[in-house]
C-alpha positions as CSV (number, residue, x, y, z in Angstrom):
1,X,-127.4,-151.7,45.1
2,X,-127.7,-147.8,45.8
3,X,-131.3,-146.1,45.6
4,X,-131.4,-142.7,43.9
5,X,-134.2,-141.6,46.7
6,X,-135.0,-138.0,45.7
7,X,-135.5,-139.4,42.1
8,X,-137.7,-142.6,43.4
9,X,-139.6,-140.4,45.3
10,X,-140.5,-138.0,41.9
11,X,-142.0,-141.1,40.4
12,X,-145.6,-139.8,41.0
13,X,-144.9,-136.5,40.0
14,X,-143.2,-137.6,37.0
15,X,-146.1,-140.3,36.0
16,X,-148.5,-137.1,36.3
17,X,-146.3,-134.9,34.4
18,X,-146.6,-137.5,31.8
19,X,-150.5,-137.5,31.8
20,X,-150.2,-133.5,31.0
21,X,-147.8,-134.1,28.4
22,X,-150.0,-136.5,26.7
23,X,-153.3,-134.6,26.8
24,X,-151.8,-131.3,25.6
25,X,-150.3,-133.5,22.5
26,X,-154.0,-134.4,22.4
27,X,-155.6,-131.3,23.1
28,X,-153.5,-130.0,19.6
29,X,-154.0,-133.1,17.3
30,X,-158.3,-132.2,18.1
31,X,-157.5,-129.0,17.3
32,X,-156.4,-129.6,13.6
33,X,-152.7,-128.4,14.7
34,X,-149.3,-130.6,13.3
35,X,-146.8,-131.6,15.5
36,X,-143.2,-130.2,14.3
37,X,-139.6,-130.6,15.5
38,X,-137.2,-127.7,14.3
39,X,-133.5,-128.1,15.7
40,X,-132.0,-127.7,18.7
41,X,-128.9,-126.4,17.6
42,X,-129.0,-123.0,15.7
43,X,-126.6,-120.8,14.2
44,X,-127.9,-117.2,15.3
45,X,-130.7,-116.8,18.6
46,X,-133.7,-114.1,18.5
47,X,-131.2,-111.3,19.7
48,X,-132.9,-110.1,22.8
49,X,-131.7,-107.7,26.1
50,X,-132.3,-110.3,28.9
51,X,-132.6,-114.2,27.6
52,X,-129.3,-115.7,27.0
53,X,-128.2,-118.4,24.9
54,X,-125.9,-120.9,25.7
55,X,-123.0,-121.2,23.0
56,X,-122.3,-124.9,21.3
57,X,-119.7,-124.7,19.7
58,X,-119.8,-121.3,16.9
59,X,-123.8,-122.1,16.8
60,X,-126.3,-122.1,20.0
61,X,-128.6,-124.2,21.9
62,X,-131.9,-122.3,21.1
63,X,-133.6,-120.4,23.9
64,X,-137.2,-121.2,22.1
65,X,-137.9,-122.8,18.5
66,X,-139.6,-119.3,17.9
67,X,-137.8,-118.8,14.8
68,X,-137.7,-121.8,12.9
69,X,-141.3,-122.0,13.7
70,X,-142.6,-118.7,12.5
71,X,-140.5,-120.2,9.0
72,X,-142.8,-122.9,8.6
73,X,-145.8,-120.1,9.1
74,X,-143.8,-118.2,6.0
75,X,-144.0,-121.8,4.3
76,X,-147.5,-122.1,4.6
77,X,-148.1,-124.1,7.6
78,X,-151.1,-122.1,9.5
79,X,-151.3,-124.6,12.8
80,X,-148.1,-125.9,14.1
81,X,-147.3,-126.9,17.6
82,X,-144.1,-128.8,19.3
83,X,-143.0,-129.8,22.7
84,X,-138.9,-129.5,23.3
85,X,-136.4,-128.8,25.3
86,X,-134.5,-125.2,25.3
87,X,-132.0,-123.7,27.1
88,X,-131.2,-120.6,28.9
89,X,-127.6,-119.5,30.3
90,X,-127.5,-118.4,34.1
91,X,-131.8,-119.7,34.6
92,X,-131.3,-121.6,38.0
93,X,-134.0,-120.7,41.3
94,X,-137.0,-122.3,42.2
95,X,-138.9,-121.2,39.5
96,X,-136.3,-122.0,36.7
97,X,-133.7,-124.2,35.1
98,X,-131.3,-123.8,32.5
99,X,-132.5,-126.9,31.0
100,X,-136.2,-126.6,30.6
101,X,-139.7,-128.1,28.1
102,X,-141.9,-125.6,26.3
103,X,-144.7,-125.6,25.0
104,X,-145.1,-123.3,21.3
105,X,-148.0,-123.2,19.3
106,X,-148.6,-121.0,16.3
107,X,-151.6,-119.9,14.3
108,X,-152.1,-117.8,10.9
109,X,-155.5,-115.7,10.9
110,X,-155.8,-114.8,14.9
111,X,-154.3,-112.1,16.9
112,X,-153.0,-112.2,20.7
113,X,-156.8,-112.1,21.8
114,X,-157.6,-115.2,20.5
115,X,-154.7,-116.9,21.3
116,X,-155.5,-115.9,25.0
117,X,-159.2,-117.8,24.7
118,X,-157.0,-120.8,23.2
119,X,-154.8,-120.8,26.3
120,X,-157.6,-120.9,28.5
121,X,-159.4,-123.3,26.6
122,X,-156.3,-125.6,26.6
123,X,-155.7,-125.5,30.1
124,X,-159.5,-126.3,31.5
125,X,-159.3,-129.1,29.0
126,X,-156.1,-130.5,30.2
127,X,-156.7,-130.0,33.9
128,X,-160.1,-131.8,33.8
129,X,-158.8,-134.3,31.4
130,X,-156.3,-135.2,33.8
131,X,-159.2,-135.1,37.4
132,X,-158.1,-131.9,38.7
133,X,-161.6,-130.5,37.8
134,X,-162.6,-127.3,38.0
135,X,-160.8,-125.9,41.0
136,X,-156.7,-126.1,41.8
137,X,-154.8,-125.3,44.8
138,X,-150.9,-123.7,44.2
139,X,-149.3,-122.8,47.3
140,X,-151.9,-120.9,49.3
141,X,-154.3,-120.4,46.8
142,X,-156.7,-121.7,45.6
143,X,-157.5,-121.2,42.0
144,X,-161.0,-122.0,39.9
145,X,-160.6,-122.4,36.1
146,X,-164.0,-122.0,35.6
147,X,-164.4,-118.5,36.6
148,X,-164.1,-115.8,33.8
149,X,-160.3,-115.5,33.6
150,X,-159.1,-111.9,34.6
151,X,-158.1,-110.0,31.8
152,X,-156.0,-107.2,32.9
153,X,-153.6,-104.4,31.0
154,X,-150.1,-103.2,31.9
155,X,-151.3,-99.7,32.3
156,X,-154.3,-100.9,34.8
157,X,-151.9,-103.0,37.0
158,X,-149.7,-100.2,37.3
159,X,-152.4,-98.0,38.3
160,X,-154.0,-100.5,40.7
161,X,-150.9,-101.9,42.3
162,X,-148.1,-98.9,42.2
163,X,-147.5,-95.4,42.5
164,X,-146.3,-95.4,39.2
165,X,-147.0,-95.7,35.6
166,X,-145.5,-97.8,32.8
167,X,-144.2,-94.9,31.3
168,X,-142.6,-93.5,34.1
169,X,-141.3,-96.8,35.2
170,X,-139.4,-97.4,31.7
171,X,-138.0,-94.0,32.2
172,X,-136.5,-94.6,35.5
173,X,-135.7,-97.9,34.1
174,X,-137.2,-99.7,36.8
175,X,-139.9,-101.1,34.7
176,X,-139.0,-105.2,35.2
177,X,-138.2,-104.5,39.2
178,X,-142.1,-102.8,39.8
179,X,-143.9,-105.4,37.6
180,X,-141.7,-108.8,39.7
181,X,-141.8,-106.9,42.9
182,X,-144.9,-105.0,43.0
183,X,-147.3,-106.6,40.4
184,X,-146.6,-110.6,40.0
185,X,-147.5,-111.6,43.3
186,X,-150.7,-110.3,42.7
187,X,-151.4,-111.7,39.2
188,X,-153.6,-115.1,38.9
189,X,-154.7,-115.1,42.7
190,X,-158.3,-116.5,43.0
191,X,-158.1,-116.8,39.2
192,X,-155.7,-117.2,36.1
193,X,-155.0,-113.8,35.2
194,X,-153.6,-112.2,31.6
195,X,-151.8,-109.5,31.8
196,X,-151.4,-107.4,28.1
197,X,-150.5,-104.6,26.2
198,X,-146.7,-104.3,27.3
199,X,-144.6,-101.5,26.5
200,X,-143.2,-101.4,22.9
201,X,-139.7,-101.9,24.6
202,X,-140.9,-104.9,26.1
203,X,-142.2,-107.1,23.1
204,X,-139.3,-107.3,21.1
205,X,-140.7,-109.5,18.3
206,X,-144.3,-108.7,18.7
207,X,-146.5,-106.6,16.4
208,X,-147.4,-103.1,17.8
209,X,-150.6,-101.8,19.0
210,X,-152.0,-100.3,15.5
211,X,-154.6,-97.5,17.5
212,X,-151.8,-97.1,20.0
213,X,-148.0,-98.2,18.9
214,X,-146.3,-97.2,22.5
215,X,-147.5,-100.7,23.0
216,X,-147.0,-104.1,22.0
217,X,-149.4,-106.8,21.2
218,X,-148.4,-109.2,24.2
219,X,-149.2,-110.7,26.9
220,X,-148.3,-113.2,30.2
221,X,-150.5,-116.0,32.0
222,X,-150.0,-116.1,35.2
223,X,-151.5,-118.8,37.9
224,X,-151.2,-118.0,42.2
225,X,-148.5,-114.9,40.9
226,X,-146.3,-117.8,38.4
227,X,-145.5,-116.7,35.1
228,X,-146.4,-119.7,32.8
229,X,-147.1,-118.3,29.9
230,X,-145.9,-115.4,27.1
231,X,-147.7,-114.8,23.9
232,X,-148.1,-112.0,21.3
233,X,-149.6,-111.4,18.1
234,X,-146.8,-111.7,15.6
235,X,-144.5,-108.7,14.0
236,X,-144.2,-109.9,10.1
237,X,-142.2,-106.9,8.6
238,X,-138.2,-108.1,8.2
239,X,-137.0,-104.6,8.1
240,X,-138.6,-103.7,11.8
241,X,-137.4,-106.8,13.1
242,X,-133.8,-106.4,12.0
243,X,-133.9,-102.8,13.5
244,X,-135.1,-104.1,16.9
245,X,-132.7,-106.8,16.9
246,X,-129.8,-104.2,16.5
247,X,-131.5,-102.2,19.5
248,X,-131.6,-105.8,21.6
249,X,-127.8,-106.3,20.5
250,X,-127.1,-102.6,21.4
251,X,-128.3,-103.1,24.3
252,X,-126.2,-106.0,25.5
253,X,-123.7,-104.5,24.5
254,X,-124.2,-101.6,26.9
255,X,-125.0,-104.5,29.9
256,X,-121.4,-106.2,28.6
257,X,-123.2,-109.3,27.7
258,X,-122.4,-111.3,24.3
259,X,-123.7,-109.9,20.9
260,X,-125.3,-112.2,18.6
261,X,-125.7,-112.8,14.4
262,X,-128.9,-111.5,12.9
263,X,-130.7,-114.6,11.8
264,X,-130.9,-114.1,8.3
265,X,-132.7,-116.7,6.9
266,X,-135.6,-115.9,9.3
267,X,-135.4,-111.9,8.4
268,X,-135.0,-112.8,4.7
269,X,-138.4,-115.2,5.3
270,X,-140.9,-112.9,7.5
271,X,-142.5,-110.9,5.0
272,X,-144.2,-114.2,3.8
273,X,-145.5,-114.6,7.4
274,X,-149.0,-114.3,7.2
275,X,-150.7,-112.0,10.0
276,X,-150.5,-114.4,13.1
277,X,-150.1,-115.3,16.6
278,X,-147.6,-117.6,18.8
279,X,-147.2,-118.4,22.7
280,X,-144.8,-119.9,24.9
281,X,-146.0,-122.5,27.8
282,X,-143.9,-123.5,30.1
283,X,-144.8,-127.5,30.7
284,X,-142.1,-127.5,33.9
285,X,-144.4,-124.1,35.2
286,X,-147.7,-125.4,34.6
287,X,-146.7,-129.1,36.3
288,X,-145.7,-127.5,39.1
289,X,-148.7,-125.4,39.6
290,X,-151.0,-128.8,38.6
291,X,-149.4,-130.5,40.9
292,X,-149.2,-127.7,43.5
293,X,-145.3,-128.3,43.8
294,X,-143.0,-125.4,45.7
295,X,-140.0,-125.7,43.0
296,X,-139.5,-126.6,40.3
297,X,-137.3,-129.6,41.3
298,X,-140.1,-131.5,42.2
299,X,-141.4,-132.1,38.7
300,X,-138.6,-133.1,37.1
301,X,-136.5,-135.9,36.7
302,X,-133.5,-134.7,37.2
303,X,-131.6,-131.3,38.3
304,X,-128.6,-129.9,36.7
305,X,-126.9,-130.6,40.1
306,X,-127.6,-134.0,40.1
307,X,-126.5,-135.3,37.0
């Protein structure tokens, strides 16, 4: 009888993965939030310049259950979270798959800000829940949850890390290659760092800055300089969504990749959003940097090139 090795030797890996899956489901349930499942299979994706959906059939596999879960916000549920698969088309590295679990949670009455304390509140729980205590190592680095978490703005990283600023970096459309080349590896080192206030560009479906609208409401977690978190306080005005969707699709167009349906029922349905805030956790992310693992390969249980 033949021994899948590389799989038998995930088994503690994937027993720990387990444990973190279990404590964030109990972390939420505490917290007063209800579980949800929304489909898989959609008939139009969040129309954005660089995540790509992968077609099934004349629908898609959803990159994120963003949308159906900000209509159950419309519908009146204030504190929703689910744990599910998505998909991305072209994700593969050490970092990412095209297959992958995340982590969404929603809440009615709280901006990005709070949702960044809820983070952090979630992860110390889980991480101590689970014996890791109060200090991790990832890589090199060692990181301590305990310490006040670094909150840090776009325009500050720029001006701490770069010769350049945000502004002048979407101008020379090189903002994405400065912030992964010059800013990432820098982010979360020592401690868990947020990183907020994006370019308006940048936060496609996130409400603007009110005292300053070049800027979004949104922000990234990032742990020993890995991205495992995105969040933002929630754009609830269908017209303005529909009018940066046709900028996303515009510009894929321009970049030659496919353009994709408005989602209707979701523009028809975010007026009744009430003023709220969602994130995105990526469980494969944060398993690898509990379990201080070099890709991403090693904490799940199984690779696209092994099935």
């Amino acid at each position: 009888m033949a021994i899948n090795w590389p799989l038998a030797r995930r088994k503690k890996a994937l027993e720990q993965r387990a444990r973190i899956l279990q404590e964030i489901r109990q972390f939420f349930i505490k917290q007063g939030y209800l579980e949800v499942e929304t489909p898989y299979r959609i008939p139009a994706p969040a129309p954005e310049t660089y995540i790509n959906a992968i077609a099934s059939g004349s629908w898609f596999l959803h990159t994120s259950p963003e949308l159906c879960m900000k209509r159950l916000l419309a519908a009146g549920y204030g504190k929703i979270f689910q744990i599910c698969r998505c998909w991305r088309e072209g994700d593969r590295g050490s970092q990412h798959i095209p297959e992958f679990t995340l982590l969404e949670w929603y809440r009615s009455g709280i901006d990005y800000r709070g949702l960044m304390e809820e983070c952090e509140t979630l992860i110390q729980t889980v991480a101590a829940v689970i014996g890791l205590g109060e200090k991790i190592t990832y890589g090199d680095e060692e990181i301590d949850l305990a310490k006040t978490w670094e909150r840090i703005s776009v325009k500050e990283a720029f001006e701490r890390y770069t010769q350049s600023s945000p502004k002048e970096a979407m101008e020379r459309n090189l903002f994405d290659e400065i912030l992964a080349e010059n800013i990432e590896p820098r982010l979360g080192i020592g401690k868990p760092t947020f990183i907020y206030d994006f370019p308006a560009e940048r936060g496609a479906l996130a409400r603007l800055k009110p005292e300053d609208p070049t800027v979004a409401e949104r922000f990234e977690l990032y742990m020993g300089g890995l991205e495992i978190a995105n969040g933002f306080s929630e754009l609830v005005d269908g017209g303005e969504q529909r009018r940066r969707f046709y900028l996303e699709n515009a510009n894929r167009q321009q970049m030659a990749k496919p353009i994709y349906p408005m989602p209707e029922k979701f523009l028809t349905e975010l007026d009744s959003v009430p003023p709220s805030a969602g994130i995105a956790l990526g469980v494969d992310r944060l398993a690898m940097v509990f379990l201080n693992a070099k890709a991403i390969d090693e904490v799940v249980a199984f690779t696209p090139e092994e099935l």
